[in-house]
C-alpha positions in Angstrom: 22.1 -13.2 -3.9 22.8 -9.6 -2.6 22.0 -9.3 1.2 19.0 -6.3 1.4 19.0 -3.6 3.1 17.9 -3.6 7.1 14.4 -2.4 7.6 13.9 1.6 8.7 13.9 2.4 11.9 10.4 3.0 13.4 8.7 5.1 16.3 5.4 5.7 17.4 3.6 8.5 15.8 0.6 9.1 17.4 -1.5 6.1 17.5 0.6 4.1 14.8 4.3 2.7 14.5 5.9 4.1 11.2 9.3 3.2 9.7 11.1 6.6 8.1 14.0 7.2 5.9 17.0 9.4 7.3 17.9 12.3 5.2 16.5 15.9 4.7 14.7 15.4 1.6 12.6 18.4 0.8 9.2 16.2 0.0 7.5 13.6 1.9 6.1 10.8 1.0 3.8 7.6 2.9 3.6 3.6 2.4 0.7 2.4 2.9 0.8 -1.4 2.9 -1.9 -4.4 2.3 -3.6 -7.1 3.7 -1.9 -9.0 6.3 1.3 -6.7 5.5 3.5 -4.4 7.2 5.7 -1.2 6.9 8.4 -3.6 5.7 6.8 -4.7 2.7 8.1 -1.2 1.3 11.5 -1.2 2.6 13.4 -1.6 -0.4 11.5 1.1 -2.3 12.0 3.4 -0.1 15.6 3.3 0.2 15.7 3.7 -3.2 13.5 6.8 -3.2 15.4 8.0 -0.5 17.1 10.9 -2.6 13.7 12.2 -3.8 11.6 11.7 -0.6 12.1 11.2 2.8 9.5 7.8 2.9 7.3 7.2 6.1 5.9 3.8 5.9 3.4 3.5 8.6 1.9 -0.2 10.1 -2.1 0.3 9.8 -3.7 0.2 13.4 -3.6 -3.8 14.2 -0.7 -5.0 12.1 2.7 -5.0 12.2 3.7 -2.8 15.5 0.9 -0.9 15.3 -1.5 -1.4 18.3 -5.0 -2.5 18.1 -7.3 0.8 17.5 -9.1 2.0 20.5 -12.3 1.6 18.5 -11.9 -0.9 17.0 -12.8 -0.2 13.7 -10.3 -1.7 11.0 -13.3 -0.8 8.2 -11.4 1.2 5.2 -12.3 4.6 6.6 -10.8 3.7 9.8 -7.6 2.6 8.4 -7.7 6.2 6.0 -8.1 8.1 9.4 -5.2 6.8 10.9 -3.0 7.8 7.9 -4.5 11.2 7.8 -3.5 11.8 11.4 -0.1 10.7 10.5 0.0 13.0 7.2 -1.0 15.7 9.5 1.7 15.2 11.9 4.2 15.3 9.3 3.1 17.7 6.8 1.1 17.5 3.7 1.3 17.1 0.9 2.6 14.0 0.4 3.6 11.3 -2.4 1.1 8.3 -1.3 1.7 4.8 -2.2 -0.9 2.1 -1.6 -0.6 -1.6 -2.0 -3.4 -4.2 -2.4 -5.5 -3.0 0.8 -2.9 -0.1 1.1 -4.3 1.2 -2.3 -8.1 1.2 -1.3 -7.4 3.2 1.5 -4.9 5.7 -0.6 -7.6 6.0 -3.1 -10.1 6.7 -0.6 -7.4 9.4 1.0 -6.8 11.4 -2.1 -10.6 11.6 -2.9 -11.4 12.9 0.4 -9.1 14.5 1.5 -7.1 15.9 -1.7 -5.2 18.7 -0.3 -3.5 15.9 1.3 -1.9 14.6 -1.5 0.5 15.6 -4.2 0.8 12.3 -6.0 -0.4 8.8 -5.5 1.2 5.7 -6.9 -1.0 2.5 -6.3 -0.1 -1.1 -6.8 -2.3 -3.8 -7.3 -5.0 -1.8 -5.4 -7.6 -3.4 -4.3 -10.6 -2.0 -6.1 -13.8 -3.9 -6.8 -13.5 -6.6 -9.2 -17.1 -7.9 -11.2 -14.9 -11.1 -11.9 -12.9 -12.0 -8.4 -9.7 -14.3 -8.4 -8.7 -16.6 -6.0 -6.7 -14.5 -3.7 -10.1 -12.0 -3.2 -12.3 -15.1 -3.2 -10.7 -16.8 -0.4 -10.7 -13.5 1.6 -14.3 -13.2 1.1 -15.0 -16.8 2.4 -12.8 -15.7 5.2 -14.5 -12.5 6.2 -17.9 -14.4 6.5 -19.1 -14.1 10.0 -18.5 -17.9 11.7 -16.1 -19.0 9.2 -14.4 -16.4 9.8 -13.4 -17.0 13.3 -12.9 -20.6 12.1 -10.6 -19.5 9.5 -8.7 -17.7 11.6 -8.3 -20.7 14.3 -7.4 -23.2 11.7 -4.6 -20.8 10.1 -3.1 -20.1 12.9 -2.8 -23.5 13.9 -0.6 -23.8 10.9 3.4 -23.3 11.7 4.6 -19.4 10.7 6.7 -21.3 7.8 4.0 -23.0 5.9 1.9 -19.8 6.7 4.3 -17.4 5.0 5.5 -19.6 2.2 1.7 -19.8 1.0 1.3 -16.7 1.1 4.5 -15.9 -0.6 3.6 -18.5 -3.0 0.2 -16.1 -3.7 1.5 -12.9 -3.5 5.2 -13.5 -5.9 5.4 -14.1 -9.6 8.0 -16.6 -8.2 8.7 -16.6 -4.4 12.3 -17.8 -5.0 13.7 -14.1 -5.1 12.7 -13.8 -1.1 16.3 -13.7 0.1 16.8 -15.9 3.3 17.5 -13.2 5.7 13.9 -11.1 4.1 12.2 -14.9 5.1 13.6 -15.7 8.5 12.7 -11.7 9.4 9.0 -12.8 8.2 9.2 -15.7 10.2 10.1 -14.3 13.6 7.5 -11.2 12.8 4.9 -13.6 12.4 5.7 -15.8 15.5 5.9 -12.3 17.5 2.4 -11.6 15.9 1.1 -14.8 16.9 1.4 -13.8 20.5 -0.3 -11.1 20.1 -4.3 -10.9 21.4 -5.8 -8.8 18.8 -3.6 -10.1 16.0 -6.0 -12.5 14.5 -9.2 -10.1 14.8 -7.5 -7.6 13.4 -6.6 -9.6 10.1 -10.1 -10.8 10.2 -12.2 -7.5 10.7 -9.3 -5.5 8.1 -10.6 -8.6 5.8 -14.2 -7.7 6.3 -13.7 -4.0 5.6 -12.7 -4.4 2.6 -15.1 -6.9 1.4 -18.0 -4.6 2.6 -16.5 -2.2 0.3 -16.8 -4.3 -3.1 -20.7 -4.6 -2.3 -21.4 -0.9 -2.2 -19.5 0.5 -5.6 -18.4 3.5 -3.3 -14.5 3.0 -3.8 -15.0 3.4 -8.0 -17.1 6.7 -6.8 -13.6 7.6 -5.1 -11.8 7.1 -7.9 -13.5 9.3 -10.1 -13.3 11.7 -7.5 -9.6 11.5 -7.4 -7.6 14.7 -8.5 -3.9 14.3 -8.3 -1.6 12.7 -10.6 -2.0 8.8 -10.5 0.2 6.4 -11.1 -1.5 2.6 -11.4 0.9 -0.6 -11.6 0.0 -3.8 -11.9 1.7 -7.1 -12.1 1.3 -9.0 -15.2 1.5 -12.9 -13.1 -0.7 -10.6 -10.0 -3.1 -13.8 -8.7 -5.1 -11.6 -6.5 -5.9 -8.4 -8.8 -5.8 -8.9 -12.0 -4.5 -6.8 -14.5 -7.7 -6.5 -16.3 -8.4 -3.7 -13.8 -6.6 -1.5 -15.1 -8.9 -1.0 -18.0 -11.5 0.8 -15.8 -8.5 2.1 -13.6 -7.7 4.3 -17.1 -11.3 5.2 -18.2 -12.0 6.5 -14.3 -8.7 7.8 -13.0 -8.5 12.0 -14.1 -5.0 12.0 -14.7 -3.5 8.1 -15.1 -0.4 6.1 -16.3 -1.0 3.0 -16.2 1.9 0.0 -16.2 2.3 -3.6 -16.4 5.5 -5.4 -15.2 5.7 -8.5 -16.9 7.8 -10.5 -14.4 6.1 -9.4 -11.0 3.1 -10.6 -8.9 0.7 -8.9 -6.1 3.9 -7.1 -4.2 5.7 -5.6 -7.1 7.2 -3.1 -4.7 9.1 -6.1 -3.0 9.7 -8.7 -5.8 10.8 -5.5 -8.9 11.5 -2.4 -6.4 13.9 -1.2 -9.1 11.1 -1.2 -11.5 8.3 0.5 -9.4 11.2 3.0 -7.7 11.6 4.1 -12.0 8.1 4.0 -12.5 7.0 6.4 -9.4 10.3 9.1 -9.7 8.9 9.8 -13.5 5.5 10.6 -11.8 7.2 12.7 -8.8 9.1 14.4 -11.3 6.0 15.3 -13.8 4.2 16.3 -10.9 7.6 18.9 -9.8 7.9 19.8 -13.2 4.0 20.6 -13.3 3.8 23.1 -10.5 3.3 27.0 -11.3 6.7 28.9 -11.3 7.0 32.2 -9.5 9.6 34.3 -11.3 12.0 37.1 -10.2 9.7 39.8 -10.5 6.8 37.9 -9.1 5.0 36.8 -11.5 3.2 33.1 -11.8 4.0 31.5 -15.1 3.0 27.9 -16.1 4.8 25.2 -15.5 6.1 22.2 -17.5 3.2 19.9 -18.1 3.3 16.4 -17.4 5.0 14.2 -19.3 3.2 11.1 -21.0 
């Protein structure tokens, strides 16, 4: 097995830590990651965007290095303000990516605020599901006020490597292509989060913000509201989203291509990066292609339209 690539370095911008690709690529694009995840999760794809986009993968306000918000407010639009101050900082519009959690709030982003965003690629996002799985069943038990806190007490009282191999376990099609150095990195990062005050709560109230949001129907109002070019994947073995959703993903999306990998789970960006990385430069480069022309004298004329 291939050692990966070393995660990006990162830096405080503003309020929240964010991991960035070198280079002088001309577009930008943000990684926003899911539940219980970090910038790292996208480390892979973006080194193999790097040539297209300079990536900035940012860890949401109470994960990864990312310090508790001074609010506290981990809801959805809490988590979407902290990536629009970041977007702001370094110029929009950008490529967004969402994933799981990641995608609700990049969903919610590009409805809002759509001048904000150029493309957005989403992977197994976590929109509101009539029929829940497992994965988004056990979150919900785990969000419950009381159990909740209990939850969290009795997980953590679990050792980091039985933690992260369950999860693994829920999140991979098949957890055995984690290469040794990716699982002792997610070892030590979670034994450094354990230490950490507001870790738990922040899981738990992130958890809760996301379950409010399947009772009130307002993400599928977002995604109708969505303008820019959308990319959906899903992952055909996914145990937390299924790929059913992609069904209304297509009818409510305005402009959509939807894709299932066969051989990839919940984190398609880390278990197939070559296959999501192939997938989101065909929508970058429909969307480039797409854009009104100026010519020599001046004159707009149309551009290419998207492909497919």
């Amino acid at each position: 097995m291939e050692r990966p690539i070393d995660h990006w370095p990162g830096r405080l911008i503003g309020p929240v830590h964010v991991r960035s690709t070198p280079g002088n690529a001309a577009e930008q694009a943000v990684f926003v990651h899911g539940l219980a995840g970090s910038a790292t999760n996208w480390t892979d794809l973006m080194g193999l965007l790097q040539d297209e986009v300079t990536g900035h993968a940012l860890d949401l306000p109470g994960a990864g290095y990312s310090p508790a918000p001074d609010d506290g407010d981990y809801s959805i639009d809490g988590h979407v303000r902290a990536v629009v101050g970041l977007i702001e900082r370094i110029g929009a519009p950008v490529h967004l990516f969402g994933n799981s959690l990641g995608g609700a709030v990049s969903v919610r982003l590009a409805a809002t605020r759509p001048e904000l965003v150029r493309t957005l690629t989403l992977v197994s996002p976590a929109l509101p599901d009539l029929l829940p799985r497992y994965g988004p069943a056990r979150v919900a038990v785990s969000a419950t006020p009381g159990l909740g806190d209990w939850a969290v007490k009795r997980f953590g009282a679990v050792s980091p490597e039985r933690r992260l191999r369950a999860t693994m376990s829920v999140c991979y099609a098949d957890a055995d292509r984690v290469h040794p150095d990716r699982l002792r990195d997610a070892i030590e990062e979670l034994r450094r989060r354990d230490a950490l005050p507001y870790a738990g709560m922040a899981l738990l109230k992130s958890a809760r913000g996301i379950v409010r949001e399947y009772f009130t129907g307002r993400l599928w109002r977002d995604v109708d509201a969505v303008t820019a070019p959308t990319l959906v994947i899903h992952g055909r073995r996914d145990k937390i989203v299924h790929r059913r959703m992609a069904i209304p993903a297509g009818r409510r999306f305005r402009d959509v291509r939807l894709v299932t990998l066969a051989d990839a789970g919940h984190v398609a960006q880390m278990e197939v990066p070559e296959a999501v990385a192939r997938e989101a430069r065909r929508l970058i480069l429909d969307a480039r292609l797409s854009e009104p022309r100026v010519s020599s004298a001046g004159l707009g004329n149309a551009g290419t339209p998207r492909l497919g």
